[in-house]
TIMI-2910 file (N, C-alpha, C, CB; in pm, 1 decimal, decimal comma, always signed):
<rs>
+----------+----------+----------+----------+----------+----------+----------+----------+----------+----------+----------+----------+------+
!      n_x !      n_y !      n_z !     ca_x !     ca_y !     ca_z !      c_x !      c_y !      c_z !     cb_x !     cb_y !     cb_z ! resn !
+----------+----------+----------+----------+----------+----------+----------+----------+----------+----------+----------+----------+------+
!  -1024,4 !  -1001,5 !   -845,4 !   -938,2 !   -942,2 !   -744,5 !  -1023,8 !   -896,6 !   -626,3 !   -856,9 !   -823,5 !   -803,6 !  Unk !
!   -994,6 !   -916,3 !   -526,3 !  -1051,6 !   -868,9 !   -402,4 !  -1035,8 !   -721,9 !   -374,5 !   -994,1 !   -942,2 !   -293,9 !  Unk !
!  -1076,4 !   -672,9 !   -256,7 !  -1063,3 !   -573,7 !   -168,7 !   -870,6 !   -541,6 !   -128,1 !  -1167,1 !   -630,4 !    -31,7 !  Unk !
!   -874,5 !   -648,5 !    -47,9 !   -746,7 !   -685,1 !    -17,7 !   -637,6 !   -644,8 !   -108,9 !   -745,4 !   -814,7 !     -4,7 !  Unk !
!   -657,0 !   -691,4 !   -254,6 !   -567,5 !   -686,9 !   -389,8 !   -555,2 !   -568,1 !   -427,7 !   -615,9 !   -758,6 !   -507,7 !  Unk !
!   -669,4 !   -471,4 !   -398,8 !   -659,9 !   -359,5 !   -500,6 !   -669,9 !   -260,4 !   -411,5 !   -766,0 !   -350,5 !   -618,7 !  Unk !
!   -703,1 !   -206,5 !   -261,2 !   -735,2 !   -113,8 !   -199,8 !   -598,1 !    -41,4 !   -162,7 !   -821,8 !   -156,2 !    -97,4 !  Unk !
!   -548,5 !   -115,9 !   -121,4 !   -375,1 !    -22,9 !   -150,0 !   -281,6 !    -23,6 !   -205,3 !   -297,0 !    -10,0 !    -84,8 !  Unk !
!   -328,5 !    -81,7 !   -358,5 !   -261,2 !    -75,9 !   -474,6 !   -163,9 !    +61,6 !   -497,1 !   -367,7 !    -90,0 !   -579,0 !  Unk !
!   -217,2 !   +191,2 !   -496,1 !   -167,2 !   +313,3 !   -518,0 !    -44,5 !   +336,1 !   -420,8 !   -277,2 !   +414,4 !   -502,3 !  Unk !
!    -66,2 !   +351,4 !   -268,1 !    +41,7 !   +289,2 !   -161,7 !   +159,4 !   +177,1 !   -228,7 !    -54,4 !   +199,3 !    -37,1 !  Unk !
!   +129,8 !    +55,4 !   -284,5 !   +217,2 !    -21,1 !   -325,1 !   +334,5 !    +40,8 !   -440,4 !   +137,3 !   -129,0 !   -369,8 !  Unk !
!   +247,9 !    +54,7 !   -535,1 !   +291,8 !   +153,3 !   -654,9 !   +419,9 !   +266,0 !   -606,9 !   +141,2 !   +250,2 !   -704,1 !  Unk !
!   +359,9 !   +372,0 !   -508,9 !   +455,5 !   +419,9 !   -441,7 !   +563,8 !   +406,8 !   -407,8 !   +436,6 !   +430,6 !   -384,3 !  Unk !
!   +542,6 !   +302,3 !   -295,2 !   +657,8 !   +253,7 !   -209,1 !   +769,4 !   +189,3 !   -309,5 !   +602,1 !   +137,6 !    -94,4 !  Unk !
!   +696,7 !    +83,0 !   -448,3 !   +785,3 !    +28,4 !   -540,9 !   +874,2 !   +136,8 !   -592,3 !   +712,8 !    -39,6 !   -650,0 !  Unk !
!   +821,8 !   +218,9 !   -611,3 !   +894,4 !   +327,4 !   -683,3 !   +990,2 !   +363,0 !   -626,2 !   +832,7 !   +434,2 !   -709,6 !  Unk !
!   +944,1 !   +462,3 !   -478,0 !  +1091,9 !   +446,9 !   -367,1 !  +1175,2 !   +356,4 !   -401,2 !  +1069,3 !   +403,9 !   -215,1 !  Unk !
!  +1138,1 !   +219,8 !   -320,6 !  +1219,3 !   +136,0 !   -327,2 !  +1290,1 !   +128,3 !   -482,5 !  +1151,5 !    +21,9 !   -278,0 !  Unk !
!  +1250,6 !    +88,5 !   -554,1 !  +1348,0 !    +76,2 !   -697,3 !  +1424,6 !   +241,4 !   -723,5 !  +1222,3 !    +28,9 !   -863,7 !  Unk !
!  +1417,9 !   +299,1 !   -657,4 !  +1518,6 !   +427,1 !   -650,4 !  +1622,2 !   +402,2 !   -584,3 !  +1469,4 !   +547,7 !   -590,3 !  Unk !
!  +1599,6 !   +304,5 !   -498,9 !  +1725,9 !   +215,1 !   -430,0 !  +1808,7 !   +147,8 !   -460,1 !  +1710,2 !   +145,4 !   -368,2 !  Unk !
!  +1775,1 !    +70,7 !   -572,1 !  +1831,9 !    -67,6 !   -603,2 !  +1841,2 !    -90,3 !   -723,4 !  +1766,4 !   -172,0 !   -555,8 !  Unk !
!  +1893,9 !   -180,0 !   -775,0 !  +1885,6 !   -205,7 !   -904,9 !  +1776,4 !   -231,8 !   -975,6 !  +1949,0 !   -285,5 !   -925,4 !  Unk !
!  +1746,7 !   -163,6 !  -1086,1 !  +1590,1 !   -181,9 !  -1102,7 !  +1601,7 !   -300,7 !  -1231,3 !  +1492,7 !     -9,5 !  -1152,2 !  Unk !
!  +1703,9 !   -317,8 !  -1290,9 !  +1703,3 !   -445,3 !  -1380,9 !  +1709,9 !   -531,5 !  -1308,5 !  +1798,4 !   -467,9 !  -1476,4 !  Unk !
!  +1742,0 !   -575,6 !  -1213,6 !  +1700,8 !   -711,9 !  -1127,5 !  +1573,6 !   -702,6 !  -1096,0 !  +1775,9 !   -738,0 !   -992,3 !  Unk !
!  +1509,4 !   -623,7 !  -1063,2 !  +1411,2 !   -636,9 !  -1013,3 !  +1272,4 !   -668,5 !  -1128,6 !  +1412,5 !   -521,1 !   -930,1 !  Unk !
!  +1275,0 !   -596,5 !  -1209,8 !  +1198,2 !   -582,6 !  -1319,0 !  +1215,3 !   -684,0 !  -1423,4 !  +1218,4 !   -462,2 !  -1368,6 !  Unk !
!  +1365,2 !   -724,5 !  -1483,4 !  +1397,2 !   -874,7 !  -1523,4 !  +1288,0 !   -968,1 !  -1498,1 !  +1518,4 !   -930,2 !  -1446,8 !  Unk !
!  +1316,7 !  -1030,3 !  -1343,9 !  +1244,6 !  -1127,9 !  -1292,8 !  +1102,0 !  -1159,1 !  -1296,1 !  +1269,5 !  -1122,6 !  -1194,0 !  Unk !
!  +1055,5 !   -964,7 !  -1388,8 !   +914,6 !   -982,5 !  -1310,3 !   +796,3 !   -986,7 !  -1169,8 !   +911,2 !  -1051,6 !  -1333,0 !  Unk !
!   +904,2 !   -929,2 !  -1105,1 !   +890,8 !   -931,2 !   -989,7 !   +802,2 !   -828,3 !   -940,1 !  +1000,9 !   -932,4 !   -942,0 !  Unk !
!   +784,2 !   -744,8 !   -966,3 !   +763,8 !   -583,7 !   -997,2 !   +598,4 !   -596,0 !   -939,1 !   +789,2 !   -522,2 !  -1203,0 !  Unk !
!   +528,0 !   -678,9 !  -1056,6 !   +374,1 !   -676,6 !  -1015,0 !   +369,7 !   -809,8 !   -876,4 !   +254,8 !   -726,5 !  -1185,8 !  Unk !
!   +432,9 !   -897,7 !   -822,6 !   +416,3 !   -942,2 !   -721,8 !   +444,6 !   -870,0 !   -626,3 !   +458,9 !  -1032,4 !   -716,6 !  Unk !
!   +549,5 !   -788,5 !   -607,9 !   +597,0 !   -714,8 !   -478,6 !   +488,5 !   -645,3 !   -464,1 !   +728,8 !   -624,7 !   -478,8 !  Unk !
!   +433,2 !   -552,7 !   -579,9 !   +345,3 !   -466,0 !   -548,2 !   +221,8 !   -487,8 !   -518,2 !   +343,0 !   -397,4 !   -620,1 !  Unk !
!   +149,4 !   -643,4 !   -505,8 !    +38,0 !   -702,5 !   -448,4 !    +93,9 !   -709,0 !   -299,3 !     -6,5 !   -848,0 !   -520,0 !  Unk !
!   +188,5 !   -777,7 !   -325,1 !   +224,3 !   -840,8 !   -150,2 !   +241,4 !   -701,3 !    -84,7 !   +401,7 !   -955,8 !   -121,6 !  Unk !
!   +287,4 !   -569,5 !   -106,0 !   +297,5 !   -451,5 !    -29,7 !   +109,8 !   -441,1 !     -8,4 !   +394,8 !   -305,3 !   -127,6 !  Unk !
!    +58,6 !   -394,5 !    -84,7 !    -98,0 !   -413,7 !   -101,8 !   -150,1 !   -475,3 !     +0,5 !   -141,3 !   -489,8 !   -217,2 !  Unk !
!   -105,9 !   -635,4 !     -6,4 !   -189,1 !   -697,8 !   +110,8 !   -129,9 !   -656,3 !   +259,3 !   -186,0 !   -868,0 !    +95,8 !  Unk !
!     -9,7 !   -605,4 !   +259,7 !    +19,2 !   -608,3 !   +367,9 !    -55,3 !   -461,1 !   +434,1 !   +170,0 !   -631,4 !   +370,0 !  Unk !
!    -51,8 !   -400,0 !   +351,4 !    -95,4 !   -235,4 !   +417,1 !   -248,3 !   -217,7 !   +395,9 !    -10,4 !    -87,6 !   +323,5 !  Unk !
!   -322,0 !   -355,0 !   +365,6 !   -488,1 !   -349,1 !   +350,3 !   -443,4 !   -434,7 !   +522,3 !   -605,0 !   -461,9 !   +167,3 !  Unk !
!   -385,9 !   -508,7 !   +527,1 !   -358,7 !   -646,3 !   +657,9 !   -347,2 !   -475,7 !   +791,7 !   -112,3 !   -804,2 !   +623,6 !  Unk !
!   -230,9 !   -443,1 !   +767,4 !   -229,9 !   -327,1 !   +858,6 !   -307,3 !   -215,9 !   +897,5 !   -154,6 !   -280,0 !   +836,5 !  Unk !
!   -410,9 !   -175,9 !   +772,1 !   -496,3 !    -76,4 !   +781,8 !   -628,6 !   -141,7 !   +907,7 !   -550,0 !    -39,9 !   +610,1 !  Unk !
!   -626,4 !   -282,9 !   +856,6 !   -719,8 !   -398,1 !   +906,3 !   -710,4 !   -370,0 !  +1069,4 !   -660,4 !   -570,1 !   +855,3 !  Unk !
!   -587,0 !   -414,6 !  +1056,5 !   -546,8 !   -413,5 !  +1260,3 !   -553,4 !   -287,0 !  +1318,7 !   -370,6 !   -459,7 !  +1314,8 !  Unk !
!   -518,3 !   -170,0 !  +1262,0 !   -514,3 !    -49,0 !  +1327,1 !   -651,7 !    -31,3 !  +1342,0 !   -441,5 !    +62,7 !  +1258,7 !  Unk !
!   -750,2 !    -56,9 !  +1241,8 !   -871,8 !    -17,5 !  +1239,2 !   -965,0 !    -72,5 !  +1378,7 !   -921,7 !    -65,6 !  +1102,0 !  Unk !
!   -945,8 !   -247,5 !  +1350,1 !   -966,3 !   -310,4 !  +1485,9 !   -934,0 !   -264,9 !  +1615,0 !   -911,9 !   -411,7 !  +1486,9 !  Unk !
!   -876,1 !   -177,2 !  +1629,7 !   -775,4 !   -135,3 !  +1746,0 !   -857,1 !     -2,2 !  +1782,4 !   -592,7 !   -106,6 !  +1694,4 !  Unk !
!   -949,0 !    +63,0 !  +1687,5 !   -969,8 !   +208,0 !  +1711,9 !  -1119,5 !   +132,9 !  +1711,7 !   -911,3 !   +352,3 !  +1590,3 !  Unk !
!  -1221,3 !   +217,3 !  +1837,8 !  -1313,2 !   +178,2 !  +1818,8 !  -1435,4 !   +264,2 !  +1742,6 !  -1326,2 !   +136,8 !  +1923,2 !  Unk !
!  -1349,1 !   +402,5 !  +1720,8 !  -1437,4 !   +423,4 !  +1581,9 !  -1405,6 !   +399,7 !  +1462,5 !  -1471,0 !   +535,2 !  +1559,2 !  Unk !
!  -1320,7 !   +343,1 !  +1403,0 !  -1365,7 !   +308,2 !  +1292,9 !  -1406,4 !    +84,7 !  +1293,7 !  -1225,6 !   +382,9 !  +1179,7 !  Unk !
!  -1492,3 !    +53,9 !  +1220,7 !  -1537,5 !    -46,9 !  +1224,5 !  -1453,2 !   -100,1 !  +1092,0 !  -1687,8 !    -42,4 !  +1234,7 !  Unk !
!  -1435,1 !   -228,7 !  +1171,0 !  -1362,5 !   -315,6 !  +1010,9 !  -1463,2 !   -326,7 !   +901,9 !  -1311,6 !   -499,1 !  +1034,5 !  Unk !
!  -1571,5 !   -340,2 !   +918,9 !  -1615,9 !   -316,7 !   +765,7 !  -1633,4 !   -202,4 !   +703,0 !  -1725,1 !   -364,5 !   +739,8 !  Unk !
!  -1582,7 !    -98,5 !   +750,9 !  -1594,7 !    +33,8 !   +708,3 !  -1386,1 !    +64,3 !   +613,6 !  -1648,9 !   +150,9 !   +898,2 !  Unk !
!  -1343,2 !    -84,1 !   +579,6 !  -1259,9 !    -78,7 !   +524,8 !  -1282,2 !    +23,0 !   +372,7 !  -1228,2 !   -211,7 !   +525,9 !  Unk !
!  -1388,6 !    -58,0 !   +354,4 !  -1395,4 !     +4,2 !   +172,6 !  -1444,8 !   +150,1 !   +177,8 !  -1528,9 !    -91,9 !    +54,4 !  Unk !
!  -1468,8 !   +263,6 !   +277,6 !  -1458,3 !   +391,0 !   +294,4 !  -1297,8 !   +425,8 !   +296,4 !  -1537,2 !   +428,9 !   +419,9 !  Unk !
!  -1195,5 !   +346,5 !   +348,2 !  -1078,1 !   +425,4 !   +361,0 !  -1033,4 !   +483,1 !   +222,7 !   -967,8 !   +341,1 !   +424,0 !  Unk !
!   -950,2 !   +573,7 !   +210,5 !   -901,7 !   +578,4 !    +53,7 !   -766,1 !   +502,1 !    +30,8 !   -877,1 !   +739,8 !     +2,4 !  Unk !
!   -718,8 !   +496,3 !    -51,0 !   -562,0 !   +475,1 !    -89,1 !   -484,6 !   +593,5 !    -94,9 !   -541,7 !   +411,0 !   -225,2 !  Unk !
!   -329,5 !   +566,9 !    -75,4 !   -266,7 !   +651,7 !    -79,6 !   -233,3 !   +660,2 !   -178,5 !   -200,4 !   +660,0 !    -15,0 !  Unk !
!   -202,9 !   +788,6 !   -257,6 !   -186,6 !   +757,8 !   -374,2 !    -35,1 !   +840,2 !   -428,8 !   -325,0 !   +793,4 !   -445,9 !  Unk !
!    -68,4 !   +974,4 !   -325,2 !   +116,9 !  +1017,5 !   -318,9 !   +153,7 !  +1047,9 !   -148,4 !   +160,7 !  +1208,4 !   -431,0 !  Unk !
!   +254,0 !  +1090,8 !   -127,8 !   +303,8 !  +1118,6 !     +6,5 !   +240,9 !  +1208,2 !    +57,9 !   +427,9 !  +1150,0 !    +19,0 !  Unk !
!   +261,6 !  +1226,7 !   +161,9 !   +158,2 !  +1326,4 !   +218,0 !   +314,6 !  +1483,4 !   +217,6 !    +66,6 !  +1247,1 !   +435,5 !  Unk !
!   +313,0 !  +1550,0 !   +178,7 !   +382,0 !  +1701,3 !   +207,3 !   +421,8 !  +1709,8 !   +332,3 !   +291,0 !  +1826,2 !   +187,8 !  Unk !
!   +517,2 !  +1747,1 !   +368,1 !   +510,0 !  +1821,9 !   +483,2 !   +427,1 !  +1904,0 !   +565,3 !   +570,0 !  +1872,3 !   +471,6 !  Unk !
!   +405,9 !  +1978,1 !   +470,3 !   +268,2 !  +2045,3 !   +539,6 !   +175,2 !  +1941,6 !   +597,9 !   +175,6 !  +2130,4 !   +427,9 !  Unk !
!    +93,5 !  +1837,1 !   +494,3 !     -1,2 !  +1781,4 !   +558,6 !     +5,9 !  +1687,0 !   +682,3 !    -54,1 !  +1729,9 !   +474,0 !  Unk !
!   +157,2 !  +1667,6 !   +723,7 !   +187,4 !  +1676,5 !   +853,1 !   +210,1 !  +1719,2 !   +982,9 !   +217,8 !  +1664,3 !   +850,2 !  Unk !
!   +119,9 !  +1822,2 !   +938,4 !   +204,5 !  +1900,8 !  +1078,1 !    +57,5 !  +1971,0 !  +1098,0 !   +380,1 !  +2037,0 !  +1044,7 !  Unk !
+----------+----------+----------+----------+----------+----------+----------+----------+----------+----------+----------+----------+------+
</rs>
């Protein structure tokens, strides 16, 4: 597994969870679907972390494998 595969695994995990709080979770889980969605969320938010990063000129794209994963939501508090 790459970088890509596993760095925002925890983020994926998450969001699946949301999401299947939505929807039917026997369709979803049936199919098996469950561990693909949650790669493809993965790649997409390692793909996005990628571009934002490119975009800021302090942080350097290879300074990917310093970012952390998300692993729960951030509080309210830690928003503000």
């Amino acid at each position: 597994m790459s970088d890509r595969d596993t760095r925002f695994m925890g983020f994926a995990k998450l969001l699946m969870e949301q999401m299947l709080s939505e929807v039917d979770v026997e369709i979803v889980t049936s199919f098996g679907w469950r561990e693909d969605w949650e790669t493809i969320i993965a790649h997409r938010a390692y793909d996005f972390a990628c571009h934002i990063a490119m975009q800021n000129t302090l942080v350097a794209h290879h300074d990917m494998r310093k970012m952390p994963d998300l692993t729960e939501w951030p509080t309210r508090e830690t928003n503000e």
